[in-house]
Backbone bond lengths (Angstrom), bond angles and torsions (degrees), N, CA, C in turn:
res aa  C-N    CA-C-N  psi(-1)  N-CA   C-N-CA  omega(-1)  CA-C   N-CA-C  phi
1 X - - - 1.445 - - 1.527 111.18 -
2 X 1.483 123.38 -42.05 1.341 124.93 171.44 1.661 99.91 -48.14
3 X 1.171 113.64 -50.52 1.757 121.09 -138.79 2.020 84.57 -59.62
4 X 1.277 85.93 -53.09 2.138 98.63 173.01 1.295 123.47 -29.38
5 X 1.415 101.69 -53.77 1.669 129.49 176.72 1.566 117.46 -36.93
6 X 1.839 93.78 -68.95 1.369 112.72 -177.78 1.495 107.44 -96.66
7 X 1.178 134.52 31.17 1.988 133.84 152.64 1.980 94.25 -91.53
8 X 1.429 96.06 -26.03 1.487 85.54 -136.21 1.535 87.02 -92.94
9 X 1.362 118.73 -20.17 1.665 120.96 -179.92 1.786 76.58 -76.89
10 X 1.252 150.71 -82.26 1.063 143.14 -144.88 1.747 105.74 -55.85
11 X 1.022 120.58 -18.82 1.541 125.58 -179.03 1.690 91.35 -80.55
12 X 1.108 131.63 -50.04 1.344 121.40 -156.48 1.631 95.85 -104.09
13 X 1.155 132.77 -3.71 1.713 113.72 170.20 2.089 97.85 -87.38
14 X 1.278 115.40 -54.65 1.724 115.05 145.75 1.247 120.63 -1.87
15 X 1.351 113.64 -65.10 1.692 117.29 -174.22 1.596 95.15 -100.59
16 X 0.895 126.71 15.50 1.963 117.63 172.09 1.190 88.68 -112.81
17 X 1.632 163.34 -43.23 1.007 166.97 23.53 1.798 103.01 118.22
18 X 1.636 96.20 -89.79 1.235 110.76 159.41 1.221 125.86 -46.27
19 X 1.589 128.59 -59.98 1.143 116.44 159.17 1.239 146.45 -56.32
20 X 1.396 111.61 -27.52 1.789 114.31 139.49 1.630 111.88 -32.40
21 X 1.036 112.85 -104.18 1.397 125.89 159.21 1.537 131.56 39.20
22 X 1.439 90.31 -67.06 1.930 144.97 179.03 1.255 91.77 -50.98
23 X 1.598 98.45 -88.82 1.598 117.88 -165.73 1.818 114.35 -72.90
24 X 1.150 91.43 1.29 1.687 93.85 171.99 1.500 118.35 -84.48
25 X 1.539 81.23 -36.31 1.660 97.46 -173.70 2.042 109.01 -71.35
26 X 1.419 95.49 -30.00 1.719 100.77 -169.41 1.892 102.00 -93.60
27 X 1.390 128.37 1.02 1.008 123.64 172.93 2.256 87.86 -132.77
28 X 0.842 120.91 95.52 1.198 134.66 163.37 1.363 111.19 -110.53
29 X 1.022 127.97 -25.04 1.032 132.97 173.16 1.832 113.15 -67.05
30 X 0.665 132.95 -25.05 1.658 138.47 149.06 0.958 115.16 -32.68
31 X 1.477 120.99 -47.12 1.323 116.01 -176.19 1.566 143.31 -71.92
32 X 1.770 106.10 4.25 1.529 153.34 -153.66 1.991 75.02 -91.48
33 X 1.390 120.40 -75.83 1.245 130.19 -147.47 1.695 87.26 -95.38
34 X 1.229 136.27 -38.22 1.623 115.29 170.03 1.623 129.06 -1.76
35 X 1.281 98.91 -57.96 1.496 101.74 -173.59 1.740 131.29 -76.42
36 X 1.542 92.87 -30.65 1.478 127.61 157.24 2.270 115.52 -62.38
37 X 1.307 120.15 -8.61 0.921 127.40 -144.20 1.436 103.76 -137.87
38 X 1.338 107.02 -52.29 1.836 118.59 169.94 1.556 110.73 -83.55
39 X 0.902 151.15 70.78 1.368 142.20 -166.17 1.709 89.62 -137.15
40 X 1.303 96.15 150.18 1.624 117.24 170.89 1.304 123.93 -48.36
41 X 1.812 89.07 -55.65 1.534 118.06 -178.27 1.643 106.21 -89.15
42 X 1.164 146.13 144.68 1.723 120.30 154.28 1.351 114.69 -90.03
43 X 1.296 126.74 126.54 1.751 105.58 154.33 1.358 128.28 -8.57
44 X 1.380 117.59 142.53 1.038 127.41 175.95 1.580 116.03 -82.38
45 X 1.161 150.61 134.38 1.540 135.97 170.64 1.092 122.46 -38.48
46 X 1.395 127.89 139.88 1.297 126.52 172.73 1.553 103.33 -111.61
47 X 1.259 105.40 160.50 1.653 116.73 177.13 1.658 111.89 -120.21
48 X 1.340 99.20 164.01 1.965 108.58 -176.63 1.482 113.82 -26.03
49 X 1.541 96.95 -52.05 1.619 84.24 -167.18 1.944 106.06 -74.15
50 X 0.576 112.17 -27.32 1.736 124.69 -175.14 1.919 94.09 -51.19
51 X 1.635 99.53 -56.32 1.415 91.09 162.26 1.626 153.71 -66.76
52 X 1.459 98.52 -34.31 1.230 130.25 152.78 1.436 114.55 -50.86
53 X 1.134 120.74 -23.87 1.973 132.09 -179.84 1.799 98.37 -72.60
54 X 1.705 99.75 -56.45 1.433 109.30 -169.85 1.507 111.98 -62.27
55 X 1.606 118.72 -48.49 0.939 134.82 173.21 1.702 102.83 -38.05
56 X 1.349 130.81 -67.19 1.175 141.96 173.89 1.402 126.77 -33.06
57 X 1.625 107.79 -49.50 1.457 116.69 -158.47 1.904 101.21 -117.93
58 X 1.689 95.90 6.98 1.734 88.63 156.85 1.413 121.61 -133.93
59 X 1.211 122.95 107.34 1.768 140.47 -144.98 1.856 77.50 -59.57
60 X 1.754 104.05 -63.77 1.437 119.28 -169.96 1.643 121.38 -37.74
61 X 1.217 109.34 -72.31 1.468 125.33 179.09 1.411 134.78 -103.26
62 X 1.659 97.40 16.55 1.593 123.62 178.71 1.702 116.36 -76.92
63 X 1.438 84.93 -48.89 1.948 88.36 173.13 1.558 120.22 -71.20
64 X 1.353 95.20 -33.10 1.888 108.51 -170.48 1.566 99.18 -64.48
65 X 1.406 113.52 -29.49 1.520 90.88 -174.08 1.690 100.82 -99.18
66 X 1.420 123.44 -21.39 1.557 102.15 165.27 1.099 114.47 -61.83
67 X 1.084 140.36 -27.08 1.626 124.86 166.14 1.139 123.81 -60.23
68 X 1.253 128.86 -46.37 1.388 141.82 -177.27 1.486 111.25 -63.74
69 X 1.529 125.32 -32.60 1.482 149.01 142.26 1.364 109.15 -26.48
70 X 1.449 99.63 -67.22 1.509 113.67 -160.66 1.811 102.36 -63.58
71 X 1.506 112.96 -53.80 1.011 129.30 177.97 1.639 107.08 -48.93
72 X 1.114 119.42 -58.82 1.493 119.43 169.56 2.108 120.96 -26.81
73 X 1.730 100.34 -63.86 1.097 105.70 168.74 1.428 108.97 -52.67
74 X 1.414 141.68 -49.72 0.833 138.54 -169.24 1.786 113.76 -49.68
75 X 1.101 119.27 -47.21 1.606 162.38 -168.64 1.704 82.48 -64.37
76 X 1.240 113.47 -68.53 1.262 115.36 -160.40 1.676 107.11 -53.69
77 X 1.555 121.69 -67.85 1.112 136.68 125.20 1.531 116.19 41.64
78 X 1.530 94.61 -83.52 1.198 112.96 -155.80 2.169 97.95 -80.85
79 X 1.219 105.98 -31.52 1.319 124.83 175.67 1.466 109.72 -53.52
80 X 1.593 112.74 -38.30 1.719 113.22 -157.01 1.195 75.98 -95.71
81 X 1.195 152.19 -42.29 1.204 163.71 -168.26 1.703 106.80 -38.96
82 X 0.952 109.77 -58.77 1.613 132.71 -132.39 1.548 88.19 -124.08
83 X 1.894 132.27 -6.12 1.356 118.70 178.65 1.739 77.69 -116.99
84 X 1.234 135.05 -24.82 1.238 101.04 176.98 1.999 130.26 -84.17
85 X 1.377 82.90 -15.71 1.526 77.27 -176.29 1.537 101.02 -85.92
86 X 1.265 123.54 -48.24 1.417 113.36 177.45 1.507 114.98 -40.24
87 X 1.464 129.00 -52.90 1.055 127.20 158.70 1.517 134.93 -23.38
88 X 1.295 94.17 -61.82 1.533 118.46 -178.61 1.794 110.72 -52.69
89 X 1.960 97.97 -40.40 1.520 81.11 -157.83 2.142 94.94 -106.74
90 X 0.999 100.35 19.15 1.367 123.49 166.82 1.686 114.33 -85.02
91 X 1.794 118.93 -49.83 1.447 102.94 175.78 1.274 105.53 -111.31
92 X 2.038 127.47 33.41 1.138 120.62 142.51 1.349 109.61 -83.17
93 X 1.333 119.46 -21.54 2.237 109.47 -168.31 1.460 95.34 -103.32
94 X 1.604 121.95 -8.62 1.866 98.15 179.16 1.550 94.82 -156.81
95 X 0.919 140.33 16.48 1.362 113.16 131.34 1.656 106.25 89.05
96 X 1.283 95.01 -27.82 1.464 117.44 -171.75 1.979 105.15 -66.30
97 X 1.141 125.00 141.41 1.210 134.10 -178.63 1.465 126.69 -110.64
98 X 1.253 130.30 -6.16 1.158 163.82 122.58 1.087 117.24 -48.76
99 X 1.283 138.94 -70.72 1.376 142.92 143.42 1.472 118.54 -27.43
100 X 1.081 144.14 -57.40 1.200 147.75 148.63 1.480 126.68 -28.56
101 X 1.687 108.07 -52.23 1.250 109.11 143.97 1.568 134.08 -35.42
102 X 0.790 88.13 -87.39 1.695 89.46 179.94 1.327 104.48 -42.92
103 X 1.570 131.90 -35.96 1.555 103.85 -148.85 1.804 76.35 -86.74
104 X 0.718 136.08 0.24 1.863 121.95 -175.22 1.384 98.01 -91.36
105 X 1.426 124.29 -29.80 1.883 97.76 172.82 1.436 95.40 -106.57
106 X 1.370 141.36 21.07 1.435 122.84 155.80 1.460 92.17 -78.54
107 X 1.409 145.31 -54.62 0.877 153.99 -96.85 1.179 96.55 -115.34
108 X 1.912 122.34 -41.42 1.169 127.99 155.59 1.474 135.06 -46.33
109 X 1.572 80.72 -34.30 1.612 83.81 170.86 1.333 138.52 -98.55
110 X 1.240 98.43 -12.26 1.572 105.89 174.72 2.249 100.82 -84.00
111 X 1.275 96.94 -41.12 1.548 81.47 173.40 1.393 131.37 -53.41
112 X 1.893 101.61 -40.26 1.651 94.09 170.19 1.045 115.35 -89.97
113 X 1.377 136.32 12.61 1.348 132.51 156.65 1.743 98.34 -58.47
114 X 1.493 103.86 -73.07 2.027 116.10 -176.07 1.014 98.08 -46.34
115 X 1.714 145.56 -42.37 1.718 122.72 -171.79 1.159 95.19 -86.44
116 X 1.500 144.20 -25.64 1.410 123.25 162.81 1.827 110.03 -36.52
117 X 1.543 98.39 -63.77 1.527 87.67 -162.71 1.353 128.68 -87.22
118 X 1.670 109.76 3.74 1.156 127.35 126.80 1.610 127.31 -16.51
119 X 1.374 110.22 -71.38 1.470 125.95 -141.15 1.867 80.69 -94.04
120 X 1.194 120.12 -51.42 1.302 126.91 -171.67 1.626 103.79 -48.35
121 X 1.386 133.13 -44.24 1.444 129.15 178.46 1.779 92.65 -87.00
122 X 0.935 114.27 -74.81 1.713 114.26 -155.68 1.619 110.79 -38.28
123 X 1.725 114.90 -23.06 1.261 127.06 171.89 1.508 106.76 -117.71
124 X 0.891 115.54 26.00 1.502 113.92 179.99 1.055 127.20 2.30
125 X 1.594 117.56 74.20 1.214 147.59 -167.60 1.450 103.54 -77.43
126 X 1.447 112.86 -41.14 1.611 113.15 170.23 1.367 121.35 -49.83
127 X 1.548 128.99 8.69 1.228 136.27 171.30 1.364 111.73 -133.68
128 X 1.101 102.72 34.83 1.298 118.69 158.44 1.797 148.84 -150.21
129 X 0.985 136.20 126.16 1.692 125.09 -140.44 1.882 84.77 -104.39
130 X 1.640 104.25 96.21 1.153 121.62 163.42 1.544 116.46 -87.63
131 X 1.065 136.70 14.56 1.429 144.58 171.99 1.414 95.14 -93.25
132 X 1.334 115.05 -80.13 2.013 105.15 169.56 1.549 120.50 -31.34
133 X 1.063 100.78 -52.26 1.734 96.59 178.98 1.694 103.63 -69.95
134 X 0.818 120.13 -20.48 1.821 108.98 169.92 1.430 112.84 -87.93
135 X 1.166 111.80 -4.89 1.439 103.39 -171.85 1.590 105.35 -128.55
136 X 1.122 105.44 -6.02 1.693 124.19 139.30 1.043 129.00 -42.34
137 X 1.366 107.85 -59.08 1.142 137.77 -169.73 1.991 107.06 -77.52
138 X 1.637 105.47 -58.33 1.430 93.98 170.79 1.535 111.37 -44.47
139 X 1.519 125.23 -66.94 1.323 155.40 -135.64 2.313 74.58 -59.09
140 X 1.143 117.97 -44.07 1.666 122.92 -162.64 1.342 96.90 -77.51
141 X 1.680 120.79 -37.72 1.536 111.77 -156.29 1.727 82.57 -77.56
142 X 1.726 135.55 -48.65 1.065 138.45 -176.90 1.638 121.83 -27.98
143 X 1.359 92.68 -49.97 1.826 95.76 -165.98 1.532 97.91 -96.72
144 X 1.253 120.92 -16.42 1.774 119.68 166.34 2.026 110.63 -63.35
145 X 1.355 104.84 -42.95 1.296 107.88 -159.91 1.530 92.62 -76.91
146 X 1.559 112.52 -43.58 1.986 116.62 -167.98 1.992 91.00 -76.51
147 X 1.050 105.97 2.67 2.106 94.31 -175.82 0.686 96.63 80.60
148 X 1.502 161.84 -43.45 1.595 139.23 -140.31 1.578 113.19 -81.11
C-alpha cells in the first residue's frame, strides 16, 4: 500500500512538473520583467516626466514606448467606453443592479480589450518590439534610482 502511495505522488508531481513546464514555456516572456519584479527592495514609482526624460535621451526606444503610452490611453478609452454603455443599456432593460454590475466590468473589459486592438493597428504597434522599450525603460529607471 505504501509502494501505491509513493508511484502515485510520483505520477502526480510528473504531471505538476510537466505542467509547469507547458505554461512556462507559453509565458516566457515573464521572464524579461523577473528581475525588475523579484527584488528585495522594489522600485520606487516613477512619474510622466521621469518618462518623458527616457523618452528624450533614447533616440532607439524613446518613441516605441510613447506609442505604447499613447496606445494605453487609447485602451483606457476604449474600457470607459465599453463599461459605460454596457452598463447603461443593462439598467435601462432590467433594472437589475447586480446585473448592471457585472455588465460594467464585463464591459470594461471587453472595451479595453477592442481599444487594445484598436490602438495595436491604428498605431501599428505590431511593428514594433514594445517589450524592449519597457524593459529599456525599467533597465534606465534602475540605474537612475541606484545612481550609477
Amino acid at each position: 500500500m505504501a509502494e501505491d502511495s509513493s508511484s502515485s505522488q510520483s505520477f502526480l508531481r510528473r504531471h505538476w512538473e510537466g505542467y509547469k513546464e507547458f505554461w512556462g514555456e507559453r509565458f516566457s516572456f515573464l521572464d524579461n520583467y523577473s528581475r525588475f519584479i523579484k527584488r528585495d527592495k522594489p522600485l520606487p514609482s516613477w512619474s510622466d516626466s521621469d518618462v518623458e526624460e527616457f523618452i528624450a535621451s533614447d533616440p532607439l526606444h524613446g518613441p516605441t514606448l510613447r506609442t505604447a503610452r499613447e496606445a494605453t490611453k487609447i485602451s483606457a478609452v476604449g474600457g470607459i467606453i465599453g463599461a459605460v454603455s454596457t452598463a447603461g443599456v443593462t439598467w435601462k432593460y432590467s433594472r437589475s443592479l447586480h446585473g448592471t454590475a457585472l455588465s460594467l466590468g464585463a464591459g470594461a473589459v471587453f472595451g479595453w480589450t477592442f481599444g487594445q486592438e484598436v490602438a495595436n493597428h491604428w498605431l501599428q504597434l505590431y511593428r514594433l518590439d514594445t517589450m524592449a522599450a519597457q524593459v529599456k525603460f525599467m533597465e534606465w529607471w534602475q540605474n537612475k534610482v541606484e545612481g550609477q
